[in-house]
C-alpha positions as a printed Julia matrix, in Angstrom:
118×3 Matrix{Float64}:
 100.64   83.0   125.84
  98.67   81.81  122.67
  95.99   84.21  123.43
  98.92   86.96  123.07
 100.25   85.59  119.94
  96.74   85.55  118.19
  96.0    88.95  119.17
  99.83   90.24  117.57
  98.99   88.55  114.54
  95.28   89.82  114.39
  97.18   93.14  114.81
  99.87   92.41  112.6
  97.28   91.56  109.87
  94.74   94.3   110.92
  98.06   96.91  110.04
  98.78   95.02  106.63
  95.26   95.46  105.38
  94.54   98.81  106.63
  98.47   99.86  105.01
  98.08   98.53  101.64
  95.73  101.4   100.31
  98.35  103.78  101.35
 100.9   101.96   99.37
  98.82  103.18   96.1
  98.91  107.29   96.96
 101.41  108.01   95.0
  98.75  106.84   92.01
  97.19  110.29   93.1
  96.63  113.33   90.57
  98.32  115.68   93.02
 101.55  113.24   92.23
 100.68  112.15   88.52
 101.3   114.21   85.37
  98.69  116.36   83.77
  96.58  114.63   81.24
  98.39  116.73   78.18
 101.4   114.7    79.22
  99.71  111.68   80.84
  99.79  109.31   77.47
 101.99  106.6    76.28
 105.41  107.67   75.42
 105.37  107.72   71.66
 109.26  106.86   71.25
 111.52  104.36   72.75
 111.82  104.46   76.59
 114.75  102.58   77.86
 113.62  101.27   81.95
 115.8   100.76   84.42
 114.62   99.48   87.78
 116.74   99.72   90.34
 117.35   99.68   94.69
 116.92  103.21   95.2
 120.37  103.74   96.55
 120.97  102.98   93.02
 118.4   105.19   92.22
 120.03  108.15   93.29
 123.41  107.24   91.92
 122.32  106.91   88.46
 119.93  109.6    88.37
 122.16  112.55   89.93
 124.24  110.83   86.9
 121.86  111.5    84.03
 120.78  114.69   85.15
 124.04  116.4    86.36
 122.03  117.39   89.06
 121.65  117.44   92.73
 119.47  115.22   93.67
 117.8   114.69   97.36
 119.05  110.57   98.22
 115.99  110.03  101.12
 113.44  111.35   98.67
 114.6   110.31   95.06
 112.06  107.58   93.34
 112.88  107.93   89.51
 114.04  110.18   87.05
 113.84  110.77   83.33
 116.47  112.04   80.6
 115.18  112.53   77.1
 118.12  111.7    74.99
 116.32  112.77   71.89
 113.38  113.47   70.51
 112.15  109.72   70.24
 114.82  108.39   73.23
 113.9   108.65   76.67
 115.66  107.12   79.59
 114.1   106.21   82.82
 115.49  105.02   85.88
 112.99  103.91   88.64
 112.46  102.06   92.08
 112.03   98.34   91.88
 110.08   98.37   95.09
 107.5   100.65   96.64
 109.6   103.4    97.87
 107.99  106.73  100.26
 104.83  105.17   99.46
 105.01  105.78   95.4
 104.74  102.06   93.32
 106.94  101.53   90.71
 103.84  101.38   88.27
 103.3   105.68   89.66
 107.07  106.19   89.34
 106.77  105.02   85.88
 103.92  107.04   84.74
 105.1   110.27   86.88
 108.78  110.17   85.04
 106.17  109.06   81.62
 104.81  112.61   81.53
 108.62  114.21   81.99
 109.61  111.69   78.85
 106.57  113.5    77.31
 107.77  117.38   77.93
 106.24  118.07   81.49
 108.9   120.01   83.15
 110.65  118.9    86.44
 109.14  122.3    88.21
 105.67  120.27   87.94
 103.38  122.94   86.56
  99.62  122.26   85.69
């Protein structure tokens, strides 16, 4: 019986360290904003971090938008020209970090469009 136990939690650990590197894709530039819109927002961002349940409420909210609830991560509403609002995960969420939410909703703060052109 101990013999079984150590080999689940070899296993269990073997899966955690093999996972985490996954858990940083979403820091991919497939995912990430092109550099002209990949800098510091130069205006006030407002963050909210939320469940993503929450997530989804607040962003179909802001953007008067549908928006898809098993895929939503973040969204971004410029309110002006130096105001921009974004609402994020608090936890890793479809494999995207917070920190990649953050910087992927950044570059919409910063003009790049939600149909995600180069």
């Amino acid at each position: 019986m101990r013999k079984m136990v150590k080999m689940l939690l070899r296993c269990a650990l073997t899966l955690c360290l093999v996972a985490t590197p996954v858990l940083a894709a979403r820091e991919d530039p497939e995912w990430n904003p092109p550099a002209r819109f990949d800098f510091p927002y130069p205006g006030k961002m407002i963050i909210r971090y939320l469940p993503q349940p929450k997530v989804v409420e607040e962003c179909r909210r802001i953007s008067k938008g549908s928006i898809d609830s098993l895929t939503t991560r973040g969204c971004a509403k410029r309110l002006s020209p130096k105001v921009c609002v974004v609402v994020i995960v608090e936890e890793t969420y479809k494999r995207a970090t917070p920190s990649a939410v953050l910087r992927h909703e950044r570059g919409h703060c910063n003009g790049w469009p939600g149909t995600h052109p180069d």
